[in-house]
N, C-alpha and C positions, 0 to 999 in steps of 0.2 A: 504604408506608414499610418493612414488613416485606420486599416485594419489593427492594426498593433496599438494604438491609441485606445481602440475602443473596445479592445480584448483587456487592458490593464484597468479599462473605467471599471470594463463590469467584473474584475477578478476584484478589485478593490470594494466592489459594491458587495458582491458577495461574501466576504470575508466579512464586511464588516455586520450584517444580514446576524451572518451566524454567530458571531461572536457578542450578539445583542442581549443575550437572554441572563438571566439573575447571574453572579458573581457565585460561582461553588466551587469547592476541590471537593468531588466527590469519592466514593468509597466503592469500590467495585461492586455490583449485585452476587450476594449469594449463588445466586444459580448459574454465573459465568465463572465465577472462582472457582466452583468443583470442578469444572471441566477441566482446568490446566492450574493451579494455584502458582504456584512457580512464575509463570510468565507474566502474574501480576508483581510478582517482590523483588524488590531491588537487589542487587547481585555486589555492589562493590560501595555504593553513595546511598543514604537518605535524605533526600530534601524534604521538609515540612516537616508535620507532628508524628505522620500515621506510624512511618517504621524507623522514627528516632530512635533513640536508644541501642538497637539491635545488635548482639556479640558479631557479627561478621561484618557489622558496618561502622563498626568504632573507628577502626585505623582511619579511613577518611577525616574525620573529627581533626585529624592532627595535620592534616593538609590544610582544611575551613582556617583554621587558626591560624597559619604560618601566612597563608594570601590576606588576611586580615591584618596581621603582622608587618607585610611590605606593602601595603594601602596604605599603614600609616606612616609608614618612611617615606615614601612618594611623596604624601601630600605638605608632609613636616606641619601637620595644623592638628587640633585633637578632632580630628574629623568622625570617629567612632561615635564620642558623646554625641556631634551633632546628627549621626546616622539613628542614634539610642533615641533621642529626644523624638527625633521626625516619625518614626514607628510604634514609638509610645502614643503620640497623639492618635494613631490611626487604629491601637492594638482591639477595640474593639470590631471595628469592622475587618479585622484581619481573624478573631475569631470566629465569627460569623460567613465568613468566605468555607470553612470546614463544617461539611456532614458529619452534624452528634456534634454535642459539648464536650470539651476539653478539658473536662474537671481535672484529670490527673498532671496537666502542665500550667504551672505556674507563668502568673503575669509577665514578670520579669526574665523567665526561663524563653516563653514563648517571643518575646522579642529581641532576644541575643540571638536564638534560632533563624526569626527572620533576615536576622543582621548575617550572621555567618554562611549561612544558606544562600541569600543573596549578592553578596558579595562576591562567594566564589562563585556562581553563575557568569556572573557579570565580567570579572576577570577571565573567566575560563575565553568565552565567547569572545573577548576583544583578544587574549592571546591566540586564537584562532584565527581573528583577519591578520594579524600584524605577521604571523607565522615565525612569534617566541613560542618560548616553553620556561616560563619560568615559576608556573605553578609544578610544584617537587613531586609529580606522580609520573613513575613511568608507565609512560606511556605507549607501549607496544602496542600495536592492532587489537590484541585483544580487551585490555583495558580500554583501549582509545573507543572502542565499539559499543563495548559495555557501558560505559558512562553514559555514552548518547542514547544509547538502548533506556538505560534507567531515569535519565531526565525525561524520558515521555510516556513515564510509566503513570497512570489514571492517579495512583494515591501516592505520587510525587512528587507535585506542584507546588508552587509558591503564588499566591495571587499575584499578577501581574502590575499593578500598582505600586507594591511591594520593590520589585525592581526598577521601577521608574520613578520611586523615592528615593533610592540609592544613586541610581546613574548620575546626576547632576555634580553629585558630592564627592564621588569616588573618582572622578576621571579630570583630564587636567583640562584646565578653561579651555571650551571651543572642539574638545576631545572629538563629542557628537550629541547628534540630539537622537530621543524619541525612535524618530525612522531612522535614522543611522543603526542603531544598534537591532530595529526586527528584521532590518535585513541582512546584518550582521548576524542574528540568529537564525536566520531563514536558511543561510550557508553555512551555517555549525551543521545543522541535521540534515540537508538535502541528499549528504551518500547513504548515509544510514536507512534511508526510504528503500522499500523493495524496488523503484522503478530505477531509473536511471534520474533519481534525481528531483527536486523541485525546480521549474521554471520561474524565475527571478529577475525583474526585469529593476533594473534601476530609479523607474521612472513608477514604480508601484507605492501608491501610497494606501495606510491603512488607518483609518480610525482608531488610537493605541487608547482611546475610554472607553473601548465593546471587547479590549482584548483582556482576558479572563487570567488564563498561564500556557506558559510554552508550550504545552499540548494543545492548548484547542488555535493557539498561534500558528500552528504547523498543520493539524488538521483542515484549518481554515482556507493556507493556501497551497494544499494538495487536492485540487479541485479538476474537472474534465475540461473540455474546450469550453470558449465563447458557442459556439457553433454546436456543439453535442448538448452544452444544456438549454439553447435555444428549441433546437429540436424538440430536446425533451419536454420542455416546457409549452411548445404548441400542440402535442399529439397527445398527453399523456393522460388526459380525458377519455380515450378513448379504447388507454389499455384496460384489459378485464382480467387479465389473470398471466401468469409468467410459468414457466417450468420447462427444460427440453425432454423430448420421449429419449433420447437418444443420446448416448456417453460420445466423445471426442475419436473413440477405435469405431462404435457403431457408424457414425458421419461416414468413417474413414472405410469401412466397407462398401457406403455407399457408391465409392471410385474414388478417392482423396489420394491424389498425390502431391509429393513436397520434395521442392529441391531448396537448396538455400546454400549462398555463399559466403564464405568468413566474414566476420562482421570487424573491421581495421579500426573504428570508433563507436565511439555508441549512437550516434547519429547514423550509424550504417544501418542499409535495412536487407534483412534478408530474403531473397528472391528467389519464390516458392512458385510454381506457374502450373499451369494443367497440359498434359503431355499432347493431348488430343482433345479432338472438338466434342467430348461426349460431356454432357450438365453436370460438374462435380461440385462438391464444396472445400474448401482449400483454407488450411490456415498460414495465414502472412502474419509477422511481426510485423507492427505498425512503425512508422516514422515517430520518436518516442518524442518528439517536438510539439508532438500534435495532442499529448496528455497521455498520463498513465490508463486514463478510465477511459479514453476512445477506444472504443472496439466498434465495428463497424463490420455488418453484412451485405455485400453488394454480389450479382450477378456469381453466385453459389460458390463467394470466398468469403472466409469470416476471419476480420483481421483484428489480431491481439497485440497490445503495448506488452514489449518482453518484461516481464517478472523475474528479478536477481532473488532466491532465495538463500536465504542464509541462516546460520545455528541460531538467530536473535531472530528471526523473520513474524515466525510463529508470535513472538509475544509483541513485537510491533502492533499486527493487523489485530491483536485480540485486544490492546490495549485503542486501540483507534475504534475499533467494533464497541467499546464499551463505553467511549467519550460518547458515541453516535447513541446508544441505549440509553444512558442516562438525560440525556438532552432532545427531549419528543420535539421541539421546532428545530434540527440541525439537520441537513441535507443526509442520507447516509449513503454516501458513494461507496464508502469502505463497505459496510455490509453487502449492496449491494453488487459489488465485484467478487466479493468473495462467493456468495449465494452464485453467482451466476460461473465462476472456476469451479465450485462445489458438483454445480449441475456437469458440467464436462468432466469431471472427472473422478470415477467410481476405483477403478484397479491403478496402481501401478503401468497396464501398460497406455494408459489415457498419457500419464506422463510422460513416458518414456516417446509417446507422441510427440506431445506438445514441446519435448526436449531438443528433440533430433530438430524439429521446425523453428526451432529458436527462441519460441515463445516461454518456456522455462528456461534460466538458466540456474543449474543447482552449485551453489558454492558453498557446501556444508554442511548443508541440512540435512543429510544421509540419502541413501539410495533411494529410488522411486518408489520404495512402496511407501518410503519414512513421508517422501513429499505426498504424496494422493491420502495417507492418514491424516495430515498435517491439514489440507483442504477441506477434508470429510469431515474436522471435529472443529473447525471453527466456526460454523454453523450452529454447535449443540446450544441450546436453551436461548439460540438469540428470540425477542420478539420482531418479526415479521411485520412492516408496515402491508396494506393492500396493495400497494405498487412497486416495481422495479425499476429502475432509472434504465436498464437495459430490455425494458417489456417488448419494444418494437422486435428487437434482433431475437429475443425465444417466439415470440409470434412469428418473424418472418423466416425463422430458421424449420421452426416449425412444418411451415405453410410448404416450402420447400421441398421438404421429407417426405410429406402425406401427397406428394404427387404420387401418380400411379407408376409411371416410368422409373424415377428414381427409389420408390418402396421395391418394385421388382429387382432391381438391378442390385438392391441390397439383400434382399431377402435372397436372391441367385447366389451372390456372392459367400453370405455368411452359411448358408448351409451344405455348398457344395464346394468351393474353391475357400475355406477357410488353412486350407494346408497350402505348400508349394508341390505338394505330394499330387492333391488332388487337382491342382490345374495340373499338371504333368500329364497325369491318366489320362484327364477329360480334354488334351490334345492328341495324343496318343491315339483314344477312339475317334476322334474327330479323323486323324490321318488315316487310320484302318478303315473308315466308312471310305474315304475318298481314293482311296486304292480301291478299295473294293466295287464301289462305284464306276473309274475310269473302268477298272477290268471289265464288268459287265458294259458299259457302250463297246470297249473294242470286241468282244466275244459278237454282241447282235452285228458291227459293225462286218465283222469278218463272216457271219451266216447269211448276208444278204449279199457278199460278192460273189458270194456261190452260184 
């Protein structure tokens, strides 16, 4: 209990760390936009200024209106005015929240936006815990995914303030407060996450005057263990540089074997073991309890928290990689997981590894080569801090490889038993020498009883 206490102080501590720095909804960098532009732009909703207006984002506009519509039958008060009034007082500082001046949207434009914009969030989110539907959008998987996809899209924020001027007004006395609803949003996005999830503990509380908008809210507590960034934070002095010589199939030449059994929950863990006593490295799916970013190398097994990939996955982690870019004092576990999947895996068949051992699960992203492109190019035009939150494990993985036993036994394997062809042969002559072998002892055998 005491550990659980003080894993929530310092998730809380952290979370509030990073969400301390200036108030911005910024605008993706050029040079991450060309790599995938799409995965920046919203798909069904525009929240904020940047992709207002849009012909394929209009029909939403008629849903903003309708949940705005039964707010104020709810309330029976003229609660809009009093929403109108409270965001006019702030509308300067709510311009100023957005990279570049907003000369093309008017004062009074810009604060019906915040009204409408906010609102349905806010609705959405509470029909979420209460488990209605009485916002009019059907809601099929796809849509239902999509929405969540584009609320945590970099240029689709609403200052966070913004929503915590509305809540008080819009909800019936005693509804909730403040922490009621980020944990309430904490659980709107937590499937949408490639992991299995955000951990969410009841008893988390957050700083909601360091929290910026639902993106860097969600960024903030998609965080690694108590225990992995204590680590990291005592040793990481002393990292010098990060990279593996060797892909996820090369490891696996090395001797890597993998078993694994159905996984009944997602708390299940798959059990991958070494068949024999000889030094391998083995990838296990981690206990995903323990954080999406624990990966961990011990005694030549390297254990990964399973990764759901899905058709939205890709612009998730690009639009998380780009919150981390824009903001030089924010932790970047995202980039750094990626760089470090990036590093394990070059071809298609690194995936089709990491698949069969559990560690990828693909729900739609298209076949392995679609997923190992997908890894390869979320890398492109990042900037590189000097450190890895994962430096220990490319060091000690490293260290590993560059033994002499294990380089031979790799170097044997990938140039001579790269087939089932050629292990075949190379027992075949193995049985021929020892035939041949026994024959000559019995031939001298039988010349000496003479």
């Amino acid at each position: 209990m005491e550990d659980e206490r003080g894993a929530t102080h310092y998730l809380s501590i952290l979370i509030d760390e990073e969400l301390s720095s200036s108030p911005m909804c910024f605008k993706v960098p050029n040079l991450l936009r060309q790599t995938n532009e799409k995965a920046y732009e919203p798909q069904i909703i525009s929240i904020g200024p940047y992709h207002h207006g849009k012909d394929h984002l209009k029909g939403m506009e008629v849903h903003k209106r309708h949940c705005l519509k039964r707010l104020l039958q709810r309330r029976g008060e003229p609660v809009v005015h009093r929403c109108l009034m409270a965001l006019k007082d702030k509308k300067e500082e709510i311009r100023g929240c957005y990279a570049g001046p907003l000369h093309n949207i008017r004062e009074n434009a810009l604060v019906e936006m915040m009204l409408l914009d906010g609102c349905f969030i806010i609705e959405l989110i509470r029909e979420n815990q209460t488990q209605t539907q009485k916002i009019d959008v059907d809601f099929r998987n796809f849509n239902r995914f999509s929405l969540k996809r584009d609320l945590l899209l970099v240029e689709n924020q609403l200052p966070f303030f913004v929503l915590k001027e509305l809540l008080p007004m819009t909800g019936e006395p005693n509804q909730e407060n403040v922490q009621d609803f980020i944990l309430m949003a904490l659980r709107f996005f937590s499937r949408v996450m490639p992991g299995y999830g955000i951990g969410i503990k009841p008893s988390l509380v957050i700083d909601d005057q360091n929290i910026k908008n639902l993106l860097g809210l969600v960024h903030g507590s998609w965080v690694p263990s108590l225990e992995a960034r204590l680590n990291y934070s005592k040793n990481r002095a002393s990292y010098r540089g990060w990279n593996f010589k060797h892909s996820a199939t090369e490891l696996h030449e090395a001797g890597i074997k993998f078993k694994f059994k159905k996984m009944d929950n997602v708390k299940s863990m798959i059990d991958i073991k070494c068949e024999n006593d000889v030094a391998r490295i083995i990838f296990k799916e981690m206990d995903n309890e323990k954080g999406f970013f624990d990966i961990k190398f011990e005694n030549g097994v390297l254990w990964i928290p399973t990764i759901k990939m899905y058709a939205y996955t890709d612009s998730i982690l690009r639009n998380f990689i780009a919150h981390e870019q824009c903001h030089n004092n924010y932790p970047r576990y995202v980039t750094d997981y990626v760089t470090f999947m990036d590093c394990l895996i070059n071809t298609r068949k690194d995936v089709e590894l990491l698949r069969h051992s559990g560690i990828i699960v693909n729900n739609g992203l298209g076949d392995d080569e679609v997923v190992a492109t997908t890894f390869n190019r979320l890398c492109d035009s990042i900037v590189f801090s000097g450190k890895n939150f994962y430096s220990e494990i490319f060091i000690n993985v490293g260290n590993y490889c560059d033994r002499k036993w294990n380089l031979w036994m790799a170097n044997l394997k990938h140039k001579y038993f790269n087939t089932p062809w050629a292990l075949i042969s190379f027992l075949a002559a193995v049985s021929l020498l020892m035939l041949a072998a026994v024959q000559t002892i019995y031939s001298h055998l039988s010349y000496y009883k003479r």
